[in-house]
N, CA, C and O atoms as a GROMACS GRO file, in nm:
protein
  484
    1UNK      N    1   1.691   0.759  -1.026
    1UNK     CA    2   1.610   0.751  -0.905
    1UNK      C    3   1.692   0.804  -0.788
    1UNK      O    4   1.809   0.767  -0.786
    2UNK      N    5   1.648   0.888  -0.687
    2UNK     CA    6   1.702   0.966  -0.556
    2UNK      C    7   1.719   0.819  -0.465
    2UNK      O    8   1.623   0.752  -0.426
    3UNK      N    9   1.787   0.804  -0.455
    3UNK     CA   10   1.816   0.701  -0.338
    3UNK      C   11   1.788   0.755  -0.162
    3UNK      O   12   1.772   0.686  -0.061
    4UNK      N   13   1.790   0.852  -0.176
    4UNK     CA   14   1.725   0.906  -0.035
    4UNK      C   15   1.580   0.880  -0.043
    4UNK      O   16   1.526   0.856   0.065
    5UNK      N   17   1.516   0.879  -0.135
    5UNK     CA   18   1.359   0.825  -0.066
    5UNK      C   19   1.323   0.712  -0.001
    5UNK      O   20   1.409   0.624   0.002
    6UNK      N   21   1.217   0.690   0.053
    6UNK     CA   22   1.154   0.563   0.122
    6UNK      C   23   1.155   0.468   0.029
    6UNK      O   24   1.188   0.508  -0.082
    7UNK      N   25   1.134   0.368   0.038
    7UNK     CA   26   1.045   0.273  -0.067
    7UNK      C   27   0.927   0.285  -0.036
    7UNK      O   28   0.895   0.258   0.079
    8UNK      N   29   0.851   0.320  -0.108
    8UNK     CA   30   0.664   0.308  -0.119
    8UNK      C   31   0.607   0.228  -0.187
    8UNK      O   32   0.633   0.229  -0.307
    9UNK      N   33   0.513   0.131  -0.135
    9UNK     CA   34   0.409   0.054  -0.185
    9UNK      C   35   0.302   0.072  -0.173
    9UNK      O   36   0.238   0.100  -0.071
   10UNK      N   37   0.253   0.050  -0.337
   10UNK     CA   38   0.108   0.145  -0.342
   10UNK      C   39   0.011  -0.027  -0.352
   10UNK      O   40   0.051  -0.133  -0.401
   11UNK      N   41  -0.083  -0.007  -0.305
   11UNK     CA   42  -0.180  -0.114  -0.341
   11UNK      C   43  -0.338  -0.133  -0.376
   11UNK      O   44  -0.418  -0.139  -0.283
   12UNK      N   45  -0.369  -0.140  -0.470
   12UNK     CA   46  -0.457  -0.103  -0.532
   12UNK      C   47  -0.444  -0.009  -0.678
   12UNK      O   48  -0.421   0.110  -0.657
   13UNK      N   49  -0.451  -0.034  -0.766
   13UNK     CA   50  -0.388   0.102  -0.900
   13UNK      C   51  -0.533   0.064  -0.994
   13UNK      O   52  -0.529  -0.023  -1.081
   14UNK      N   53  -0.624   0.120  -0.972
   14UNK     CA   54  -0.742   0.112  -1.036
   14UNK      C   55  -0.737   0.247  -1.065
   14UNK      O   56  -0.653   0.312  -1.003
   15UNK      N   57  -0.836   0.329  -1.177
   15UNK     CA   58  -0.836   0.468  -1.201
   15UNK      C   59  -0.786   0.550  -1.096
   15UNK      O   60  -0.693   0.619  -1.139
   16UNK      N   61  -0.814   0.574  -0.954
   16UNK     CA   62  -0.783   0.662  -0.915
   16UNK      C   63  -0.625   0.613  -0.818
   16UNK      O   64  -0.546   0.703  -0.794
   17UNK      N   65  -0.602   0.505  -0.783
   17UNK     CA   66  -0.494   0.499  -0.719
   17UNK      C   67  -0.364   0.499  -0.865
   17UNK      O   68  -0.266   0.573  -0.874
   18UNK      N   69  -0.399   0.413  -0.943
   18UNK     CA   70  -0.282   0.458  -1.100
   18UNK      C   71  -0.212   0.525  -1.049
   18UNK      O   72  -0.104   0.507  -0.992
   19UNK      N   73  -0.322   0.678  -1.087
   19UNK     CA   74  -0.294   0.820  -1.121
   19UNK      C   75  -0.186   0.852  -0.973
   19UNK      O   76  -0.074   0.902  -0.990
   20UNK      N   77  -0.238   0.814  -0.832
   20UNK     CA   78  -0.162   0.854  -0.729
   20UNK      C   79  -0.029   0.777  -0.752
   20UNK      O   80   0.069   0.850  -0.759
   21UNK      N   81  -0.008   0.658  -0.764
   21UNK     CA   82   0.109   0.587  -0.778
   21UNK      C   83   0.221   0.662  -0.874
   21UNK      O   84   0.343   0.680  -0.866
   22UNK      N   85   0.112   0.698  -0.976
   22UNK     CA   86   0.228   0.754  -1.116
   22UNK      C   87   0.298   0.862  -1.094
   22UNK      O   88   0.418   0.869  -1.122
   23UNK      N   89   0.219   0.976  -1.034
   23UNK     CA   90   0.286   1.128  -0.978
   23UNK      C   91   0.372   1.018  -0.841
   23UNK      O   92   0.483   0.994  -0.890
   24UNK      N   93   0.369   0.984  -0.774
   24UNK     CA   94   0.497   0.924  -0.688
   24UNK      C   95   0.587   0.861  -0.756
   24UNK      O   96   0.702   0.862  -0.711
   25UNK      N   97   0.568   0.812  -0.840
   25UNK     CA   98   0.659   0.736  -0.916
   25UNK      C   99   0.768   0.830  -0.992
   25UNK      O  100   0.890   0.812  -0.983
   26UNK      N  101   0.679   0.976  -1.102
   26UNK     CA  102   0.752   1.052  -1.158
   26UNK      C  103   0.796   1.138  -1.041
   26UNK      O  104   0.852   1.240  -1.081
   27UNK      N  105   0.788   1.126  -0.895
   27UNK     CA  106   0.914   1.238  -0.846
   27UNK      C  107   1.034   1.167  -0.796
   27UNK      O  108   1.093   1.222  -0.703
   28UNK      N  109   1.097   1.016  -0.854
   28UNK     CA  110   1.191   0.947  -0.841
   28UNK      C  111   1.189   0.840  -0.703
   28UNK      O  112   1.284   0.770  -0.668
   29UNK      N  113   1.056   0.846  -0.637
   29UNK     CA  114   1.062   0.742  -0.576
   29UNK      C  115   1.054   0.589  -0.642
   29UNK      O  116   1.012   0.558  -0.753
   30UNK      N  117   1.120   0.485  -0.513
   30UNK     CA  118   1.142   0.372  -0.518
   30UNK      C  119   0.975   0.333  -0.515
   30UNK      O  120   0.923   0.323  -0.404
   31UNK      N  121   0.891   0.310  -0.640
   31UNK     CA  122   0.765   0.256  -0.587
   31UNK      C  123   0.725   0.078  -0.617
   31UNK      O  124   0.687   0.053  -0.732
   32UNK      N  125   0.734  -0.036  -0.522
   32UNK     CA  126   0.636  -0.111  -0.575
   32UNK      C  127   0.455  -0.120  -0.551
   32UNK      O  128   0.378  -0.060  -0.476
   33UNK      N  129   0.437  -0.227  -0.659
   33UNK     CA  130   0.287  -0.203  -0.674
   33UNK      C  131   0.217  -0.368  -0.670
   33UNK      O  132   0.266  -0.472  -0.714
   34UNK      N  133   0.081  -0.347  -0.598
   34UNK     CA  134   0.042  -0.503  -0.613
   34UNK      C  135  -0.122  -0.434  -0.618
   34UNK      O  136  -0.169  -0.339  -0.555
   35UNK      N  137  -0.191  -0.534  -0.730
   35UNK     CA  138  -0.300  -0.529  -0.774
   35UNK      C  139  -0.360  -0.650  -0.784
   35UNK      O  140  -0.292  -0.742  -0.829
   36UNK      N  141  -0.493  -0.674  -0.746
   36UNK     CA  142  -0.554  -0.768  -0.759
   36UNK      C  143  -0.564  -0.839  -0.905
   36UNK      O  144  -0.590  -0.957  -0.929
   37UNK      N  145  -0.538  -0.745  -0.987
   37UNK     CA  146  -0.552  -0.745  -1.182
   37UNK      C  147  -0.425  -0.710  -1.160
   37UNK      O  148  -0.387  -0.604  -1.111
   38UNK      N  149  -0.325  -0.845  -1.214
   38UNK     CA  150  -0.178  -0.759  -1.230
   38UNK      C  151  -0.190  -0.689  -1.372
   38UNK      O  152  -0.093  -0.614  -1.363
   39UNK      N  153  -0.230  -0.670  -1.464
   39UNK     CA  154  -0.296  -0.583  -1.576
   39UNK      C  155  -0.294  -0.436  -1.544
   39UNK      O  156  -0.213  -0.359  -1.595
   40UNK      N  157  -0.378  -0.404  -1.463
   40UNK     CA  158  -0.403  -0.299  -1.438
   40UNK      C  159  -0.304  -0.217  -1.358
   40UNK      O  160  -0.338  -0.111  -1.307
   41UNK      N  161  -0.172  -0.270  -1.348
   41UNK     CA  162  -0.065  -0.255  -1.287
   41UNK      C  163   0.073  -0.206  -1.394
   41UNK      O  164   0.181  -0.148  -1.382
   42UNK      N  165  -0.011  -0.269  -1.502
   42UNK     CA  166   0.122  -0.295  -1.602
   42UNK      C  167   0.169  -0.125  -1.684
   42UNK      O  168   0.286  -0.108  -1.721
   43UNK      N  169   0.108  -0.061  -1.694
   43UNK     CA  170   0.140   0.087  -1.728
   43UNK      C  171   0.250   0.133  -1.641
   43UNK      O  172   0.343   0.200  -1.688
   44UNK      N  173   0.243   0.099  -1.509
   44UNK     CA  174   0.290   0.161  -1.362
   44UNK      C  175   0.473   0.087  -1.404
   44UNK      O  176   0.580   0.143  -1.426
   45UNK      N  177   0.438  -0.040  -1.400
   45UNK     CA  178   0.536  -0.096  -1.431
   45UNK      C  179   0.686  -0.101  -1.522
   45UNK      O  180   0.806  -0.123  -1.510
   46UNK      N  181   0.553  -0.051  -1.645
   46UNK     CA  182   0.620  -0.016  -1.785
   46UNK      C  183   0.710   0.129  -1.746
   46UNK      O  184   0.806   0.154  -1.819
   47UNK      N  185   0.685   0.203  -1.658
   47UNK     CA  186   0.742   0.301  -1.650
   47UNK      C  187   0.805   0.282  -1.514
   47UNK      O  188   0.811   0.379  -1.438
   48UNK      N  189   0.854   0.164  -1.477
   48UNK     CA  190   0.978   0.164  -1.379
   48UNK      C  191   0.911   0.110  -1.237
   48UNK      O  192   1.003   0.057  -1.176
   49UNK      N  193   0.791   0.102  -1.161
   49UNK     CA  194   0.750   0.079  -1.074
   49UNK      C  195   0.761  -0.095  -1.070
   49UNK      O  196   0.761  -0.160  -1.175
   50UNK      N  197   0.768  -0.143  -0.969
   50UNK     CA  198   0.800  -0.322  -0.946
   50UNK      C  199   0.675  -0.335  -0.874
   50UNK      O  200   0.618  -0.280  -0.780
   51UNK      N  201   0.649  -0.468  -0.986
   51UNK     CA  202   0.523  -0.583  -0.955
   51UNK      C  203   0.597  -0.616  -0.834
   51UNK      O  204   0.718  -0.609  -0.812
   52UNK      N  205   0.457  -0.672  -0.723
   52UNK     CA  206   0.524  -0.721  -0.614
   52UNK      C  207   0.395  -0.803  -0.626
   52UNK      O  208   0.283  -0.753  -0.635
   53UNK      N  209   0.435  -0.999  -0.625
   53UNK     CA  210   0.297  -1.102  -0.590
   53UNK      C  211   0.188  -1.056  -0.505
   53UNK      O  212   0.070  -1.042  -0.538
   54UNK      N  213   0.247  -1.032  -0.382
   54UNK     CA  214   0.116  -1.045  -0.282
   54UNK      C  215   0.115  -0.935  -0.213
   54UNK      O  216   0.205  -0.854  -0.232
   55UNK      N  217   0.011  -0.908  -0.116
   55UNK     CA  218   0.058  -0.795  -0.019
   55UNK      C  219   0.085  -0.781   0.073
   55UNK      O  220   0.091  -0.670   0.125
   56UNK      N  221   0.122  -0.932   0.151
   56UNK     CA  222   0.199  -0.962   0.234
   56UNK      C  223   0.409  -0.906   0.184
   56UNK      O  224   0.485  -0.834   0.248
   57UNK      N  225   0.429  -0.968   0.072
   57UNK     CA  226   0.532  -0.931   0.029
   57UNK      C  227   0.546  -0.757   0.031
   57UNK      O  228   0.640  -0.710   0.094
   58UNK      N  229   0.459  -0.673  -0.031
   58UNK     CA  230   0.484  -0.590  -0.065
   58UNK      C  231   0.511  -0.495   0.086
   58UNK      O  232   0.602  -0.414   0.097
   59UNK      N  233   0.407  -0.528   0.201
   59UNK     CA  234   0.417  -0.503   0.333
   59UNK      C  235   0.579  -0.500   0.374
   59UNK      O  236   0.653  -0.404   0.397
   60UNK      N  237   0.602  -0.633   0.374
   60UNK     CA  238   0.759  -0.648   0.437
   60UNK      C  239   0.909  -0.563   0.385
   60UNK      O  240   1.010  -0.545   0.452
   61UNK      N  241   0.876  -0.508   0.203
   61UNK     CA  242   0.928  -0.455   0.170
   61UNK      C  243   0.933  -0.286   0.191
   61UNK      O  244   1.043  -0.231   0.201
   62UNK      N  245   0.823  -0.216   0.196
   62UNK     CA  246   0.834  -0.087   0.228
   62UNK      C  247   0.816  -0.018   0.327
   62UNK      O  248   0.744  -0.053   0.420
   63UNK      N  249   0.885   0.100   0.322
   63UNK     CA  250   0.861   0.185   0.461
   63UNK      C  251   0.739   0.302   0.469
   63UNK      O  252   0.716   0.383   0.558
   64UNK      N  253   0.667   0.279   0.339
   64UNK     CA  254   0.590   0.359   0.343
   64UNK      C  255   0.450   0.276   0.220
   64UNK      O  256   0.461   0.264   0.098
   65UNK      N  257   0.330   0.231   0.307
   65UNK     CA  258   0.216   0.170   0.250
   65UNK      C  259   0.119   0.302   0.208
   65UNK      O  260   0.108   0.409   0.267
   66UNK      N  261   0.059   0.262   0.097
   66UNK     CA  262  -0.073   0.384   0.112
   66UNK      C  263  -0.189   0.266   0.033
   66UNK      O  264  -0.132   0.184  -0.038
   67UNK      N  265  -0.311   0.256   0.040
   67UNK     CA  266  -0.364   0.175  -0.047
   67UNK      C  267  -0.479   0.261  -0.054
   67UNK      O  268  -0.507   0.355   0.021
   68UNK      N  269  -0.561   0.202  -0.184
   68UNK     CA  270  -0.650   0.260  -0.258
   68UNK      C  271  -0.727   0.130  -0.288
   68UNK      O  272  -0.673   0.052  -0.366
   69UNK      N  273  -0.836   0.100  -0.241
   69UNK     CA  274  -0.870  -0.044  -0.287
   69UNK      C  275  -1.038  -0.002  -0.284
   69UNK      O  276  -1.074   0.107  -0.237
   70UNK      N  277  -1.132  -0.098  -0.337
   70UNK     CA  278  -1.233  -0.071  -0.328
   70UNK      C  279  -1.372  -0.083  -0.240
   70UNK      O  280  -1.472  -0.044  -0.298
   71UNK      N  281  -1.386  -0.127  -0.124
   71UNK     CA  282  -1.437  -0.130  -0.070
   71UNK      C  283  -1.389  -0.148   0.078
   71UNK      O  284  -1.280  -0.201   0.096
   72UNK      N  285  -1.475  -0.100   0.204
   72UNK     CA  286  -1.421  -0.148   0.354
   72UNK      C  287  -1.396  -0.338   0.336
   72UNK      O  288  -1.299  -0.405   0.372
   73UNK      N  289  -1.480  -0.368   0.291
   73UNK     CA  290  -1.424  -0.540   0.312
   73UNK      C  291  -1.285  -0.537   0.271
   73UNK      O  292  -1.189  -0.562   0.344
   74UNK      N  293  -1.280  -0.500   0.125
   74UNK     CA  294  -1.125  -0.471   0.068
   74UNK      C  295  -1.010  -0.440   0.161
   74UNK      O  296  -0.912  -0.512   0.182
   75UNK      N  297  -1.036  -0.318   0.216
   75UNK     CA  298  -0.954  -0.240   0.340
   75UNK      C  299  -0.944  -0.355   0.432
   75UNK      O  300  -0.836  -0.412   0.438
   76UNK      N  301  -1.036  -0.394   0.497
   76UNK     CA  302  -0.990  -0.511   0.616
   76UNK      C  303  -0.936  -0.646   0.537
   76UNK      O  304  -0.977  -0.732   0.614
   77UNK      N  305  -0.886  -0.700   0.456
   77UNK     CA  306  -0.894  -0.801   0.421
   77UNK      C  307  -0.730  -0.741   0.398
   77UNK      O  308  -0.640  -0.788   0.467
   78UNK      N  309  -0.712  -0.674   0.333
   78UNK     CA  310  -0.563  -0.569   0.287
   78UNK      C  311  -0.453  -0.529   0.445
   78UNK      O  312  -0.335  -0.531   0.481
   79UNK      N  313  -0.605  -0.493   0.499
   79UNK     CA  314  -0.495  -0.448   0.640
   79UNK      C  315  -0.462  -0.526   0.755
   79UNK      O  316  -0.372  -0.498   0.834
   80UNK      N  317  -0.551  -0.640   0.764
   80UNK     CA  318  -0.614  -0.725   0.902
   80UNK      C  319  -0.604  -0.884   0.854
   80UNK      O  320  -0.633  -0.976   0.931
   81UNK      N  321  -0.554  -0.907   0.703
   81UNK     CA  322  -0.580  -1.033   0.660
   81UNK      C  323  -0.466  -1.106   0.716
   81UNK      O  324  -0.383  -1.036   0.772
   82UNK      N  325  -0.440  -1.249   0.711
   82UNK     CA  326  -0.336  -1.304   0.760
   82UNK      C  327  -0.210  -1.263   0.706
   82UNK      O  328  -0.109  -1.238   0.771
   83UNK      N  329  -0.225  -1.258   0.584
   83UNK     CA  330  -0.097  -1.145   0.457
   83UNK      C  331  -0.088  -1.063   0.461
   83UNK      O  332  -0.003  -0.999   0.399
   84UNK      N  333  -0.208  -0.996   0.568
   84UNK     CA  334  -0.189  -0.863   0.535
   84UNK      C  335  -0.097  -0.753   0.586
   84UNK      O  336  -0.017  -0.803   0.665
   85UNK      N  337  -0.077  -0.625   0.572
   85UNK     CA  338  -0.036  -0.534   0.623
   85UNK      C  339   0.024  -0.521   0.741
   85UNK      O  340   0.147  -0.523   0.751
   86UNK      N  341  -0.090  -0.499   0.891
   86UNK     CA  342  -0.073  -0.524   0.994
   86UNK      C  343   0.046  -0.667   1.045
   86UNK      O  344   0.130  -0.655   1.134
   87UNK      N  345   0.029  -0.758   0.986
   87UNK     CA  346   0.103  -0.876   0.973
   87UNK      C  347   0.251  -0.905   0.945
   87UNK      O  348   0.342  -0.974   0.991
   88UNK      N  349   0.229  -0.803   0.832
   88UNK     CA  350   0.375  -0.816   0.734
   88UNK      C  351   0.471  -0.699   0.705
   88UNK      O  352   0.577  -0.700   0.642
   89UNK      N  353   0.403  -0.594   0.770
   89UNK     CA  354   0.480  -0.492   0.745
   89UNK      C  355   0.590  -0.456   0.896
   89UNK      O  356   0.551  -0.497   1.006
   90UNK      N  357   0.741  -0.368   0.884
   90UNK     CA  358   0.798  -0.401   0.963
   90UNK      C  359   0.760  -0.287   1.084
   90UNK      O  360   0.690  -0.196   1.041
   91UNK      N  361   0.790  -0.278   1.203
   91UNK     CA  362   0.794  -0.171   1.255
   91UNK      C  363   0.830  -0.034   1.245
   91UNK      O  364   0.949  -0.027   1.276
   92UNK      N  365   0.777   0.098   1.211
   92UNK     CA  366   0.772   0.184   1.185
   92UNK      C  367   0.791   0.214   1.049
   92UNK      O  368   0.878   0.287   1.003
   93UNK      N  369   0.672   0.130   0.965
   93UNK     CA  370   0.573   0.112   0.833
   93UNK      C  371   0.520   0.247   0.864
   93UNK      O  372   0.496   0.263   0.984
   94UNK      N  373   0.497   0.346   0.788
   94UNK     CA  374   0.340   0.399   0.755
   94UNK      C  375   0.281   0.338   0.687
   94UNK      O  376   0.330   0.271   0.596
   95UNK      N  377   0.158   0.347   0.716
   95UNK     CA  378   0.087   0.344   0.630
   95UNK      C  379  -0.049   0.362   0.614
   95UNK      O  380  -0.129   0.302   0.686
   96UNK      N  381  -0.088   0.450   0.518
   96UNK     CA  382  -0.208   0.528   0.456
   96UNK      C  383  -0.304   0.467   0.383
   96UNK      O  384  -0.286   0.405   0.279
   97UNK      N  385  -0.450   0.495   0.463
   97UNK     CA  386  -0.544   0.389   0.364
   97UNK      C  387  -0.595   0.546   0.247
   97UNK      O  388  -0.596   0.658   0.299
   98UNK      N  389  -0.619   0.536   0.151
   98UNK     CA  390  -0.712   0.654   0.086
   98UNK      C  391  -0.811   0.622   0.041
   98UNK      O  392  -0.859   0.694  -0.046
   99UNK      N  393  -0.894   0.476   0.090
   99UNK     CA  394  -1.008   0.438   0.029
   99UNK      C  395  -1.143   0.500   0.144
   99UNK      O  396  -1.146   0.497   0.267
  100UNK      N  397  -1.221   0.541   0.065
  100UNK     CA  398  -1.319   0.578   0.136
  100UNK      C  399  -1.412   0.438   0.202
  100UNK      O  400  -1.454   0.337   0.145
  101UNK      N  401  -1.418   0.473   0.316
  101UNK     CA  402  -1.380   0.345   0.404
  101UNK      C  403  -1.486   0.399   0.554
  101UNK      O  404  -1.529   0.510   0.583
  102UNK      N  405  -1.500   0.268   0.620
  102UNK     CA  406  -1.550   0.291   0.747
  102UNK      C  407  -1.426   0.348   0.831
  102UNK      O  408  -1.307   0.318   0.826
  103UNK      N  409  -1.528   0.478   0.943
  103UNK     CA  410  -1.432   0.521   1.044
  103UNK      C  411  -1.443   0.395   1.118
  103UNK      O  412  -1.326   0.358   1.104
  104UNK      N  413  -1.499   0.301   1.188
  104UNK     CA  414  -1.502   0.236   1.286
  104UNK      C  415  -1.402   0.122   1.233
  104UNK      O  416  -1.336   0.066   1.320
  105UNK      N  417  -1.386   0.082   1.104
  105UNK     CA  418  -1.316   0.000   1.038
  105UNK      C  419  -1.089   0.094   1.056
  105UNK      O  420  -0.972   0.056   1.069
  106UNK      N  421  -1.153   0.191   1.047
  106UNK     CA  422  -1.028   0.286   1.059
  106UNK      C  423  -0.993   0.275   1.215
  106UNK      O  424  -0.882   0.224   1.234
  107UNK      N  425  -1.041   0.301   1.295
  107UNK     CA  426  -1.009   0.314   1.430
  107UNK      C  427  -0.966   0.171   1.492
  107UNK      O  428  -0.904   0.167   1.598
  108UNK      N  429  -1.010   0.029   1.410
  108UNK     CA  430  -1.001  -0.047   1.470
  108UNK      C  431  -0.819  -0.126   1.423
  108UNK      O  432  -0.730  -0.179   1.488
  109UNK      N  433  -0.841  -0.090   1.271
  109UNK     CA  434  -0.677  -0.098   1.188
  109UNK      C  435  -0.604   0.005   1.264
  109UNK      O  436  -0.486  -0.030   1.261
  110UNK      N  437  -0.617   0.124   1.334
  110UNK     CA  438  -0.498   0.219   1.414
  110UNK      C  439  -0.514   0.146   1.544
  110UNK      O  440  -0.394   0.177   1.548
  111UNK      N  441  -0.536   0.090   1.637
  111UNK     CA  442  -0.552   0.059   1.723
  111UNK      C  443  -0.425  -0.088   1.757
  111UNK      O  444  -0.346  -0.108   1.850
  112UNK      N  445  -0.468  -0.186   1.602
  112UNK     CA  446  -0.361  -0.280   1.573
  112UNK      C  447  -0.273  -0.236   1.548
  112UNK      O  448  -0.166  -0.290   1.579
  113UNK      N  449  -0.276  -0.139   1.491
  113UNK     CA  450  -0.119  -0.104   1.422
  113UNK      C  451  -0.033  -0.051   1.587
  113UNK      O  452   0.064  -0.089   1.653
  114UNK      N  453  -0.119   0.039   1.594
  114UNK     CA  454   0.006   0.098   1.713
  114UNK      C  455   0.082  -0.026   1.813
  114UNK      O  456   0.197  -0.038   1.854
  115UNK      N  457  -0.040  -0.106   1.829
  115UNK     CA  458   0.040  -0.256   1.894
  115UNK      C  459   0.169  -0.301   1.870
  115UNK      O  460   0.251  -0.353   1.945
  116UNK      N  461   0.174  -0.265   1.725
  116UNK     CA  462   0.288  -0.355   1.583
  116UNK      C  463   0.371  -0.259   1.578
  116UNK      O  464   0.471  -0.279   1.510
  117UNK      N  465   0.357  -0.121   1.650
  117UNK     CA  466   0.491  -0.025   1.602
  117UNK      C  467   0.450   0.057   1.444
  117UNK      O  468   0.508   0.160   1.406
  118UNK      N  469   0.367   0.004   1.385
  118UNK     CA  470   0.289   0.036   1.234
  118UNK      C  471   0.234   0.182   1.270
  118UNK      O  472   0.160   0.178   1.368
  119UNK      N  473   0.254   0.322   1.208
  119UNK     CA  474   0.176   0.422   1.214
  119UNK      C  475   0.066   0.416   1.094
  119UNK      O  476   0.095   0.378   0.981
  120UNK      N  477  -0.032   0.449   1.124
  120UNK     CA  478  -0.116   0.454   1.038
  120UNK      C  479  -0.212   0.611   1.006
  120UNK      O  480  -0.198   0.710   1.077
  121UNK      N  481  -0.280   0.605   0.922
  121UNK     CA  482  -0.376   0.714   0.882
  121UNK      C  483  -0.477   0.727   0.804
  121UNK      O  484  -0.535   0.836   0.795
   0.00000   0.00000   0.00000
């Protein structure tokens, strides 16, 4: 593993986030992973990526978030929850939603974040 990369935490690894986690994973980044189904996590794992419990935890640990989750409730509950993201992650976090998602739900998670020092996208 390149020790110059970020640590990245991916959240969400259902069919399509997996696949994103795994190509980050095979170019030697540091990736952990938290899934609602720790199951559906366990491939990611098997090939070197770290279970992380919650996503409060996983927040505090990386410098770089991206999530993939399934629905806008999902997204606010992930980004805005008391564990969540916004909450737990440290100052100058990225972090990337890729779930197809409300803009007004988006504008309102960049708005917190910039408060928190958190960049978002």
């Amino acid at each position: 593993m390149n020790n110059n990369h970020k640590t990245i935490g991916f959240i969400g690894t259902g069919v399509m986030g997996k696949s994103m986690a795994g190509h980050i994973l095979n170019e030697g980044h540091k990736l952990l992973v938290y899934n609602r189904t720790q199951s559906r996590a366990k491939e990611l794992v098997d090939k070197g990526a770290v279970w992380i419990e919650t996503v409060g935890e996983l927040a505090e640990q990386s410098d770089i978030i991206i999530t993939m989750v399934g629905y806008p409730q999902d997204v606010k509950e992930v980004y805005l929850g008391e564990e969540g993201i916004l909450n737990k992650a440290k100052k100058g976090t990225y972090a990337i939603d890729m779930t197809t998602s409300s803009p007004i739900l988006a504008r309102d998670i960049h708005s917190q974040a910039i408060e928190r020092g958190i960049h978002t996208l």
